[in-house]
Each structure stands twice: as C-alpha cells, then as structure tokens.
LUMLOVEX-716331 format. One record per residue (C-alpha): residue in three letters; x, y, z; residue number from 1. Coordinates in Angstrom, 3 decimals, padded with zeros to 6 digits. Layout:
code ala c1 X c2 Y c3 Z pos NUM
...
END
This chain:
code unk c1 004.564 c2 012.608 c3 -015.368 pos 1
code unk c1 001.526 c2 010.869 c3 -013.386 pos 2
code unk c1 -001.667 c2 009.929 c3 -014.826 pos 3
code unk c1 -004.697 c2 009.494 c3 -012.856 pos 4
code unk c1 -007.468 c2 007.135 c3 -013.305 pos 5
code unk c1 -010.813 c2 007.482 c3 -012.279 pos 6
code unk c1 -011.160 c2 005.798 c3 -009.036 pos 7
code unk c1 -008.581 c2 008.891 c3 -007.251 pos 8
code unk c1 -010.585 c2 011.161 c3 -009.272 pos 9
code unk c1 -013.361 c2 010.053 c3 -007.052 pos 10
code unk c1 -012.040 c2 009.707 c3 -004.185 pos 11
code unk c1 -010.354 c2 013.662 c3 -004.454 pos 12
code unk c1 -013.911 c2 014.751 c3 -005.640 pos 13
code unk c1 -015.725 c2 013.019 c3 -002.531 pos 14
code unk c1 -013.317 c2 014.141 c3 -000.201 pos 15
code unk c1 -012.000 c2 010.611 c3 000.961 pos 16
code unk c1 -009.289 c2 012.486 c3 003.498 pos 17
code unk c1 -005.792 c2 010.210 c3 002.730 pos 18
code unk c1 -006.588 c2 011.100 c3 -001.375 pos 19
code unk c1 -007.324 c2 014.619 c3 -000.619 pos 20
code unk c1 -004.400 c2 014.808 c3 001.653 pos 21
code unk c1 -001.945 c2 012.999 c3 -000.965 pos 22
code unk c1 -003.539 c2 015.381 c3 -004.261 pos 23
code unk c1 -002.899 c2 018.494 c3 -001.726 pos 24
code unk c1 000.683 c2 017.569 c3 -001.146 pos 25
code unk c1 001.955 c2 016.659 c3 -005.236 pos 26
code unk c1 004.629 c2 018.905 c3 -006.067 pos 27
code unk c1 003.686 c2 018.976 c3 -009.754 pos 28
code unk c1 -000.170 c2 019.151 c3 -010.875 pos 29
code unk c1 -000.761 c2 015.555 c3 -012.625 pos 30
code unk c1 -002.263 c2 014.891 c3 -015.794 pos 31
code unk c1 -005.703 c2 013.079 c3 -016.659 pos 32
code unk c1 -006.669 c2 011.287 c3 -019.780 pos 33
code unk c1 -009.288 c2 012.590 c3 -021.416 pos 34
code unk c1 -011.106 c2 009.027 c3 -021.789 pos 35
code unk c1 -011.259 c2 009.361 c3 -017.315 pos 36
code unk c1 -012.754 c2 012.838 c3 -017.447 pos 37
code unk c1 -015.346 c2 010.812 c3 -019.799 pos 38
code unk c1 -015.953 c2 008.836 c3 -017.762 pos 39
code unk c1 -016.452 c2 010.923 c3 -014.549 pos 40
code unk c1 -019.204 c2 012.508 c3 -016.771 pos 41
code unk c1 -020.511 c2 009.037 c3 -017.331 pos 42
code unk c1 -021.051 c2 008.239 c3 -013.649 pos 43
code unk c1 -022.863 c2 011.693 c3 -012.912 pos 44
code unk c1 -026.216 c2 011.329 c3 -011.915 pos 45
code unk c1 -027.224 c2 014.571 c3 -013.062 pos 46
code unk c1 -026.241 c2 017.986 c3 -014.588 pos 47
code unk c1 -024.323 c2 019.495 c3 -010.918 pos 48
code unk c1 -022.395 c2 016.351 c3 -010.537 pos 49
code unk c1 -021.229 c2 016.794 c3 -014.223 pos 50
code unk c1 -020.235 c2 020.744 c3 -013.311 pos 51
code unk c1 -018.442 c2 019.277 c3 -010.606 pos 52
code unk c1 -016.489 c2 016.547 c3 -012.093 pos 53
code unk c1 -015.307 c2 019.104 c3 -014.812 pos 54
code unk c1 -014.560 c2 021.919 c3 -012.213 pos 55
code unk c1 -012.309 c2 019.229 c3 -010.592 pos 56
code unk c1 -010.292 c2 018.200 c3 -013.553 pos 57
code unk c1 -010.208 c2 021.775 c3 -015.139 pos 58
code unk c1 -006.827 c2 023.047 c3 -013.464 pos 59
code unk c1 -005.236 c2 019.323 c3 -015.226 pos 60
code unk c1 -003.716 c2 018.904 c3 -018.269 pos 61
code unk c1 -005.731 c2 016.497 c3 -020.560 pos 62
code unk c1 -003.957 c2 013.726 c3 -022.182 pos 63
code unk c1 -004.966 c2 011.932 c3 -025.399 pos 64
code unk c1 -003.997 c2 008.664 c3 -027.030 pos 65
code unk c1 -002.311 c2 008.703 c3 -029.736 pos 66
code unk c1 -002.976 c2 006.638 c3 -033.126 pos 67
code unk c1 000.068 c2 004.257 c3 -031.910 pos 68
code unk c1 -001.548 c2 004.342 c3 -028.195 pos 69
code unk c1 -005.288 c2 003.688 c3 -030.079 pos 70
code unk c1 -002.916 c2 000.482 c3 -031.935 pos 71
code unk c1 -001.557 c2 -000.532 c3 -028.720 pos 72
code unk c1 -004.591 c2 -000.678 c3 -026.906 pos 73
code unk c1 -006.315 c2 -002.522 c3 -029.261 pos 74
code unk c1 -003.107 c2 -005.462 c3 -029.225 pos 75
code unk c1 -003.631 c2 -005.437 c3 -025.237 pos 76
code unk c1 -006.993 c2 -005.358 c3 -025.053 pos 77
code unk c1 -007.497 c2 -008.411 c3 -027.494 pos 78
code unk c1 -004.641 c2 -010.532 c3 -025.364 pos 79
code unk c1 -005.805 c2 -009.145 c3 -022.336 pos 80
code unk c1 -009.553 c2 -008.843 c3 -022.314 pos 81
code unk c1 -010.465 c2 -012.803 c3 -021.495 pos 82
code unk c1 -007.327 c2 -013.743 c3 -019.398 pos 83
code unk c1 -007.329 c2 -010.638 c3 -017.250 pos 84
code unk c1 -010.860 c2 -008.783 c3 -017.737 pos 85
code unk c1 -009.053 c2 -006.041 c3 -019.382 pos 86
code unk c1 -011.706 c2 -003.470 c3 -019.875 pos 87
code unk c1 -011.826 c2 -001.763 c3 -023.265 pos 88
code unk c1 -011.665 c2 001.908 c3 -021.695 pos 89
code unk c1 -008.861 c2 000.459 c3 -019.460 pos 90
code unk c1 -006.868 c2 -000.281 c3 -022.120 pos 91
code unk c1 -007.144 c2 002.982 c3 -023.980 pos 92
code unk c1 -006.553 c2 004.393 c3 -020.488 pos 93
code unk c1 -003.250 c2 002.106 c3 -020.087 pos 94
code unk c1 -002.196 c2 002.796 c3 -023.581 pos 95
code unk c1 -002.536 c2 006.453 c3 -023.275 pos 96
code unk c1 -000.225 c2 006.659 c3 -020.241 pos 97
code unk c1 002.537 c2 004.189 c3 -021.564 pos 98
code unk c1 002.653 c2 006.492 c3 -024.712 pos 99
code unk c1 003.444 c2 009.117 c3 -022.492 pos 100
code unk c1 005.747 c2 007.561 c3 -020.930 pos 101
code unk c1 003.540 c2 008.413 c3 -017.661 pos 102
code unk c1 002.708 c2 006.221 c3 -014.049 pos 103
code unk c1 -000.708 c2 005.614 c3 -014.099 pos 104
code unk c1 -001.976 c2 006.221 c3 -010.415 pos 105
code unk c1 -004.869 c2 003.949 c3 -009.809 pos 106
code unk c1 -005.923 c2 001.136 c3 -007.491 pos 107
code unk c1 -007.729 c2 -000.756 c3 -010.360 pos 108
code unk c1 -003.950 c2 -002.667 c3 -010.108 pos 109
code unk c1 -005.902 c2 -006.462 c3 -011.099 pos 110
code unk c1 -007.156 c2 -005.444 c3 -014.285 pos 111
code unk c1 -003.658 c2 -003.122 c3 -015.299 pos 112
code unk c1 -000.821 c2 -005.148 c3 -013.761 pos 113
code unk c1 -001.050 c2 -007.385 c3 -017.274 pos 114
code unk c1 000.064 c2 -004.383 c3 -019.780 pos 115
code unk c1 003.131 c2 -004.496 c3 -020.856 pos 116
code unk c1 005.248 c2 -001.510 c3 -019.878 pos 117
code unk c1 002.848 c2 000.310 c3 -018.321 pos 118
code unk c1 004.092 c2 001.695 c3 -014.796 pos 119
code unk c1 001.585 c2 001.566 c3 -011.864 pos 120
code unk c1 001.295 c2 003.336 c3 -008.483 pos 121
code unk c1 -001.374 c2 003.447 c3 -005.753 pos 122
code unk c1 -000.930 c2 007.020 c3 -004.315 pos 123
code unk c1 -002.297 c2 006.763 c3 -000.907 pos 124
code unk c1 -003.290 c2 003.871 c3 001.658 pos 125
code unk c1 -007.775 c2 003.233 c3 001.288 pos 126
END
C-alpha cells in the first residue's frame, strides 16, 4: 500500500507533468490519510479550490490513525520535534502510514527520514 502526502497531492492537482504522469501510470489507486485531505482544505484559498481538492482525493481510499498510531505519533513527535523539526501533523501523518504498514510517498524526506520504521519514497523526479 502507498500513502501520499500532501506535497504530490499538489503537484497531481496543479498539473506538475512528471507527478501527473507517475499518478496516471500506478497500477493500484493509492491511499491518502485523512489528516492530508485536511490539510489540502487548509491551503484553499477559497470555496472552488476546496471542491477541487476533494474532487481530487474522492476516487482514494481515506486512511485514519489509529489510537496506537495517535500513541506513536505522540512518542515521535516529542523525540523528534526539536532535533529534526518534526511537525505535529507530520507525525500523525508518519504514524498513520507505519500503522498501515504503508510507503509514505512524499518529498518532505528531511523532516520524515527520523521515524522509526516508517518507509519513504519520492515517486517522480521535481
């Protein structure tokens, strides 16, 4: 299973041509955590851009974290947070897709690398 985080979200919705390209060519349809589809909706400027960013993400399965994956996070993101800027939505985010036993495809690989187990991929070339 493959998670994706925000920043290929973004780059699918605005058309960025290698993410498009690599999202067009996935032989299975990835999942999204439900904590990145909230935060698409936080970056929208206005009510279309909120339509949009759910019409993108409403084909995906939603994934949510767990109680253990809410426990987990909170571990990382208290070791992590100072030594690695470990964001606290990041860590939910990373928690959710180690619970799942998911790779987490992102670029945001400076703020991730430092969670334990969790598995990491950049999916294109930016």
């Amino acid at each position: 299973m493959i998670l994706l985080d925000s920043d290929v979200l973004i780059d699918v919705q605005r058309r960025h041509p290698p993410a498009v390209e690599w999202f067009a060519g996935l032989d299975e349809l990835p999942s999204v955590p439900g904590i990145v589809v909230m935060e698409l909706i936080q970056t929208a400027r206005n009510g279309d851009e909120v339509r949009r960013a759910l019409h993108l993400v409403a084909p995906l399965p939603v994934v949510w974290p767990s109680q253990a994956d809410c426990a987990r996070a909170l571990s990382d993101f208290a070791k992590l947070h100072l030594s690695h800027s470990l964001g606290l939505l990041d860590a939910l985010i990373a928690a959710t897709a180690v619970g799942a036993g998911a790779t987490l495809c992102t670029f945001n690989l400076k703020h991730y690398k430092a969670v334990p187990g969790l598995l990491l991929a950049p999916p294109y070339a930016r």
